[in-house]
Each structure stands twice: as structure tokens, then as C-alpha cells.
N, C-alpha and C positions, 0 to 999 in steps of 0.2 A: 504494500500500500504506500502509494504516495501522496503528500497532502503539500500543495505549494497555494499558500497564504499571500496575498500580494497588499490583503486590507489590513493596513497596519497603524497605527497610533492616529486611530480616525477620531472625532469629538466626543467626549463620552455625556457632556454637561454645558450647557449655554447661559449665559446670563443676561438677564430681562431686569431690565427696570420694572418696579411695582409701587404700589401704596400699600401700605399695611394701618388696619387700622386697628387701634386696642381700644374697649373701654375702661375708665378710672372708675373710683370707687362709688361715684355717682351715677354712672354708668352712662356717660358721655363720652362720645367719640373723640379720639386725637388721630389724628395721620400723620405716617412719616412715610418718606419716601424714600428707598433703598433700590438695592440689587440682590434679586434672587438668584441662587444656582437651579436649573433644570433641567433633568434626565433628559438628553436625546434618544427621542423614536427614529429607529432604524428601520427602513421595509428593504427585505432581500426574498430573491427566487430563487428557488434552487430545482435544477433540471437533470434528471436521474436516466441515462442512459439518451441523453439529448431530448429529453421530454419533459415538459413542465410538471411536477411533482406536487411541492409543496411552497407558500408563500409565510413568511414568519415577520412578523413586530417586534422586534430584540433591542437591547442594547450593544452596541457595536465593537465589543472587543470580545476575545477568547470565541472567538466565531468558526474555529475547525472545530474544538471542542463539543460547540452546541451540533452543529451540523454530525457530526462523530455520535451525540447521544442519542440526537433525534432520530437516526437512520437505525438504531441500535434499540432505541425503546420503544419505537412506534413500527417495528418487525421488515424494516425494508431489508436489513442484514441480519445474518446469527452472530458473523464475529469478523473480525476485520479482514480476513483474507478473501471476502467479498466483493472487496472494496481494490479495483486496480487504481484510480487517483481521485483527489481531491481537487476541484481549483476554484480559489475564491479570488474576486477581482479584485481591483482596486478601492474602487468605491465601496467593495462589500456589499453592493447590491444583488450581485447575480452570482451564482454557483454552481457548478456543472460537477458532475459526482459520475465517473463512470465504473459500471460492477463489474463484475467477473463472469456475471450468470445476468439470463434474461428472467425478467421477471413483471409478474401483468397490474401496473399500477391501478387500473381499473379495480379486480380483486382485493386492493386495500381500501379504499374507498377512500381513496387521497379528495384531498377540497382546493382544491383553485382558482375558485371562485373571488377571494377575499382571504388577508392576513389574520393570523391570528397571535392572540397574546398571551391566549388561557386555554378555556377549555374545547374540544375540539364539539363536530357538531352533534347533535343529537342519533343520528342515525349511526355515523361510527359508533359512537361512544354505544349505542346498542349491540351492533356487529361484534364490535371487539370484548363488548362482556361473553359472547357466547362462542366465538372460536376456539380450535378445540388444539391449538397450538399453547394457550395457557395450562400451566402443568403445576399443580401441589408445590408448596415450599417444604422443603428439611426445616426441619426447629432449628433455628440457632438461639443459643445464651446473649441473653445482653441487661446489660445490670443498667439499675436506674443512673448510676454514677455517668454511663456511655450517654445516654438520653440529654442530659443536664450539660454533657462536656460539650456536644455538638453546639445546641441552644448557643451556649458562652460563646464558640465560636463564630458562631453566624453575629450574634452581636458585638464582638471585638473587632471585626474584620469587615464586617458592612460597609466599606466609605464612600461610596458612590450614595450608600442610603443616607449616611448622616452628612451628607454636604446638601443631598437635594430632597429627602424624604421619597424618593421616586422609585426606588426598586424594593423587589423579595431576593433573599437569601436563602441558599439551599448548601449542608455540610453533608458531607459522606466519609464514613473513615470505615476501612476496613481492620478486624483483631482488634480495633480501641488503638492502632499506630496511628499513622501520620490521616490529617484531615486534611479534604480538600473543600475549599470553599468559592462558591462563584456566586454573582450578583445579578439579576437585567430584570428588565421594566416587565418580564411575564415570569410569573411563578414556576410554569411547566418549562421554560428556557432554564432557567437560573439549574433545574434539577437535571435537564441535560445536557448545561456545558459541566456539573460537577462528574456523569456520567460516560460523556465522552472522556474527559482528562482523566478516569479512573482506566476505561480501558486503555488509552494511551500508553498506561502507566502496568498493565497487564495486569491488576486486580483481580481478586477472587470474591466477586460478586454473592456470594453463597456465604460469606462472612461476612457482608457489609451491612453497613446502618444508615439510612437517609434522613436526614429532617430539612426542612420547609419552614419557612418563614409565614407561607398562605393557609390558603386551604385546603383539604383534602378532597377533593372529588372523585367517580369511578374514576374517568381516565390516568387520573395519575397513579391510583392503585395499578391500573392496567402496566405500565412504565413499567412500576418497580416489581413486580409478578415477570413481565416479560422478561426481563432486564435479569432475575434471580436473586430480586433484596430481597431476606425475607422479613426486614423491619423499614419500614419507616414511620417516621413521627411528625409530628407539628408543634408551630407556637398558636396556632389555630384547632378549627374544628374539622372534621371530618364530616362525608353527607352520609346519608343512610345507605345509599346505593355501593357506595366503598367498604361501609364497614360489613354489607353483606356480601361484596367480592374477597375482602380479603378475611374472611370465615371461611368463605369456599374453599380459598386456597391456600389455607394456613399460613396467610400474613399477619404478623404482629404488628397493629395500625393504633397508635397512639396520637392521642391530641391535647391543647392545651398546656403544654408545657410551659410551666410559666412560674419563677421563680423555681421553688423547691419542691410542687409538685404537675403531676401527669393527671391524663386521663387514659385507661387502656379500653379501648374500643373492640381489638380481637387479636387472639394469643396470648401470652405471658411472658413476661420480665425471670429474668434468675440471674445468678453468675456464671460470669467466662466460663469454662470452661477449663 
């Protein structure tokens, strides 16, 4: 596999003059006028065996990475020797991915119609609960201490969030080593450029741990099931429809993480192992 990146140290945040107003303790208006920091909306295409594929709303850096997880969690590939090259342009707009194998993007039910930032459309999102390429997760151990250390991370390392309040945060650490942490303006983005840089990185998915800064919905269960997490968590909620996917298929799907404790939605917590 070859990945040649050309969009490189593109604008990740712009600054806008604004008015901000506060009220005082009478609850009267004062204005000041500043400059705010705010997130840049990226729209990029990406075209899979010279065919328009899929269209994405990201933030514009660590872009092999998302391109890497999205092709990986939304089942266009099993594993990277799928994958004969990469090429992302300059601008970062356009993306051409050619595979190794022919494959009928019709049969995924790609949408190209319009970008997305979140969650995909209703009709996938049905398809892909019931395809039979989804397979049981193995139990893995993961202690609350894991839960709580990601959380910290996504909040020590957020800075695109805390300059503009504009993105979600998603950590992944496989065995409780090393974390990887990535940041963009869509929550399902942020968890597949952490997923691309894990496979990059040859990871063993079957020991890893995800958390999310957003929320849970199916499709992102669907992600980390295809993908072989068998935990992911949040500093949010989970939907009904997730936490009945990943009952199905023995994911440990936790939410509200938040300070010192959890909420466990399906599976169980223990120690390493």
C-alpha cells in the first residue's frame, strides 16, 4: 500500500471578528467586540477504483488517516493489502483510493448524494444492522481505571477544541499502552482518523478500547463491531438502537463518562488480564 498525501499544513481554524454580549448582575447587556477562533469545514471526494464513492465534512489535517479508517470501518476493505494506493490532492478536496480487488459500491449502499459529518443515512444504517458480515466480539478485560484514562486524554489533548469549541474527540489505546488521539468537526471522523493511525500503526484491534467525545449511535456501534473493538465508550449517551447492537454482538458500550463515574449500557468492566 501506498499512501502519497500532497494536503499538507492546510487551515485548520479562521478568525472572525464578532460581538459578544454578557449580561451584569442587573441583567443588562454590555458588548464587546473581539476575535473569535473557528473550526474550518473541509468538503473532500473520495473516488474508489475511479468512481465516486463517498463525500465527507472533516477537519483538514491527519486526512490519510480518516480516509484509512473510513475505508476500514464502513467495510470497503478487510485490511490494508487491499489497498494498492492512496492519493490525496493538494487542496484535500479530492481523493482517489485504488484497491487491489473489484468491488460493487452499489452493494454498500455508498451516498453521494450530499456530505456528511455524522451519522450516515437511515437506510444504511438499517442494511448495515443486519448484514451478516458482522460477527460476535471475544470478551476483553478493561478496568474502569482504562475508561477514565482515555476520557483525561481526549481532554488534555483536544486543542483545536479548546481554541475554537468546534470539534469531538475520539482516544483509542490498545493493552492500556500508548493512546492515540485525533480531533474534527464530525464525531464518526474524529473515531476514524484514530482508527486509521491505529492500523497504520498494525494494532490489535481485539484488544482495543475507543471513546468518543459525542454520541453513541447504531452506526458507530456498527464501526467499532466491524472494525473488532470490543469496547467503546463515551462522555455522552448512547441510542437504544446501539445499545441493542452491541448486546447482539457482545460489545461492551458505555456512556457518560464523566468525572469519576460511567454508565455500562452492554457487557462488563473487570481487570486486565
Amino acid at each position: 500500500m501506498k499512501i502519497i498525501n500532497e494536503a499538507l499544513d492546510l487551515e485548520l481554524k479562521e478568525a472572525f471578528s464578532i460581538v459578544r454580549i454578557r449580561l451584569n448582575g442587573n441583567d443588562q447587556p454590555s458588548h464587546e467586540d473581539l476575535n473569535d477562533l473557528v473550526i474550518t469545514e473541509h468538503h473532500l471526494s473520495c473516488y474508489i477504483n475511479e468512481q465516486l464513492a463517498f463525500k465527507l465534512v472533516c477537519t483538514p489535517e491527519k486526512l490519510d488517516a480518516l480516509i484509512l479508517g473510513y475505508l476500514f470501518s464502513e467495510g470497503y476493505i478487510d485490511h490494508l493489502d487491499d489497498i494498492d494506493f492512496i492519493y490525496i490532492c493538494k487542496s484535500g478536496e479530492r481523493v482517489k483510493v485504488q484497491l487491489n480487488k473489484i468491488i460493487s459500491l452499489n452493494s454498500l449502499d455508498h451516498d453521494t448524494t450530499s456530505a456528511s459529518i455524522s451519522c450516515g443515512n437511515n437506510k444504511k444504517i438499517r442494511q448495515a444492522a443486519q448484514i451478516t458480515t458482522l460477527k460476535s466480539l471475544p470478551a476483553h478485560p478493561c478496568s474502569e481505571e482504562t475508561i477514565f484514562k482515555l476520557a483525561n486524554s481526549c481532554n488534555r489533548n483536544a486543542a483545536l477544541f479548546n481554541e475554537t469549541g468546534g470539534t469531538h474527540c475520539a482516544a483509542l489505546s490498545v493493552d492500556d499502552n500508548e493512546i492515540l488521539v485525533c480531533e474534527d468537526i464530525g464525531r464518526h471522523n474524529a473515531v476514524d482518523k484514530t482508527i486509521g493511525m491505529a492500523l497504520t500503526d498494525n494494532q490489535d484491534f481485539s484488544h482495543a478500547v475507543l471513546f468518543t467525545t459525542g454520541r453513541i449511535p447504531s452506526d458507530m456501534v456498527i464501526k467499532a463491531i466491524r472494525c473488532g473493538i470490543p469496547v467503546i465508550a463515551s462522555h455522552s449517551a448512547p441510542t437504544n438502537a446501539a445499545i441493542e447492537l452491541a448486546r447482539q454482538f457482545n460489545l461492551t458500550l458505555i456512556g457518560f463518562v464523566r468525572g469519576k463515574r460511567l454508565n455500562i449500557y452492554a457487557g462488563a468492566l473487570g481487570k486486565p488480564i
